[in-house]
C-alpha positions as CSV (number, residue, x, y, z in Angstrom):
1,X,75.6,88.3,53.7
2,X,76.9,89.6,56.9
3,X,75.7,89.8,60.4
4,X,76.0,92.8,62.9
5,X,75.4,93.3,66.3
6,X,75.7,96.1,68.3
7,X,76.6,96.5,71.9
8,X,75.5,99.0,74.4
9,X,76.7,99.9,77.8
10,X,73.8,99.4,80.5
11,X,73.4,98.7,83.9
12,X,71.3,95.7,84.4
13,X,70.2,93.9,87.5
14,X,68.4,90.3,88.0
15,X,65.4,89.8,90.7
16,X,63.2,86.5,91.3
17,X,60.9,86.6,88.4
18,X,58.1,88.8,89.1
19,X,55.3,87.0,87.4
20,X,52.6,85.3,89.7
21,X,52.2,82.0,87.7
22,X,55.7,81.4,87.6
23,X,56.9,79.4,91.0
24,X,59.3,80.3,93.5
25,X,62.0,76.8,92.6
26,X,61.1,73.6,90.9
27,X,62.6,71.0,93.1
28,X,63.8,67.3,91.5
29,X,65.4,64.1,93.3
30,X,67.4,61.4,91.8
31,X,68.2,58.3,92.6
32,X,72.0,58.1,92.2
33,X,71.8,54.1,91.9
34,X,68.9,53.5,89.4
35,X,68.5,57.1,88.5
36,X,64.7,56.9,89.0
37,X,63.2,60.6,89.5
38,X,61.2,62.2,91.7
39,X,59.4,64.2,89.1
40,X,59.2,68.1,89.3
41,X,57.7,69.5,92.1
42,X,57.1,73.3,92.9
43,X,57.7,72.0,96.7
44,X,61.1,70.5,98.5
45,X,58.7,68.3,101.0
46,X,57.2,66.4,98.2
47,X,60.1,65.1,96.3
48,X,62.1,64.4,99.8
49,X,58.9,62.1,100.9
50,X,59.4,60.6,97.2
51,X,63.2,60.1,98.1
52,X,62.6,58.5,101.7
53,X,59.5,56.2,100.2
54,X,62.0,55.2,97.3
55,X,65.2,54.0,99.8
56,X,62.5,52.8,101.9
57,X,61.5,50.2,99.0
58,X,65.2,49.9,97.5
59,X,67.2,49.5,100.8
60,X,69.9,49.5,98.7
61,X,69.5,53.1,96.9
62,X,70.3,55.6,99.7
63,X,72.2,58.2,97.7
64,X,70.1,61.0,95.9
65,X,70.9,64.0,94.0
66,X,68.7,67.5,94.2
67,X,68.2,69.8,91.3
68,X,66.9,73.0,92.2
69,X,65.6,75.8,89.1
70,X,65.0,79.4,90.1
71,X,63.8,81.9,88.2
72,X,64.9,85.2,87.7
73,X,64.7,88.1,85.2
74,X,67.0,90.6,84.0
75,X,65.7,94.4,84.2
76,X,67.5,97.8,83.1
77,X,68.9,99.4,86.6
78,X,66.8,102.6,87.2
């Protein structure tokens, strides 16, 4: 059995995903000492309070790191 796949040429551009449920970013903070997370968040404000409240009871843990996920589609070039 073989497999075949078959390649053609087209333009092709990527926007922000169109689709009103999906969100703009997801926005995530962790700890870089403990690695406790922030949790997802569909706003930056709410997982930077989560960051201050968390150094704020861990003097200690004053490093975080940010993930950020966009979303984007892929559409044929008209």
């Amino acid at each position: 059995m073989s497999a075949e796949t078959v390649h053609r040429h087209a333009d092709w551009v990527i926007r922000k995903e169109p689709a009103p449920e999906a969100p703009t970013a997801v926005h995530e903070v962790e700890c870089t000492t403990c690695a406790h997370s922030s949790g997802a968040a569909d706003t930056a404000d709410s997982v930077y309070e989560w960051a201050a409240r968390h150094a704020a009871q861990q003097p200690l843990h004053t490093g975080f790191r940010e993930t950020v996920h966009r979303f984007w589609r892929a559409f044929p070039a008209v």
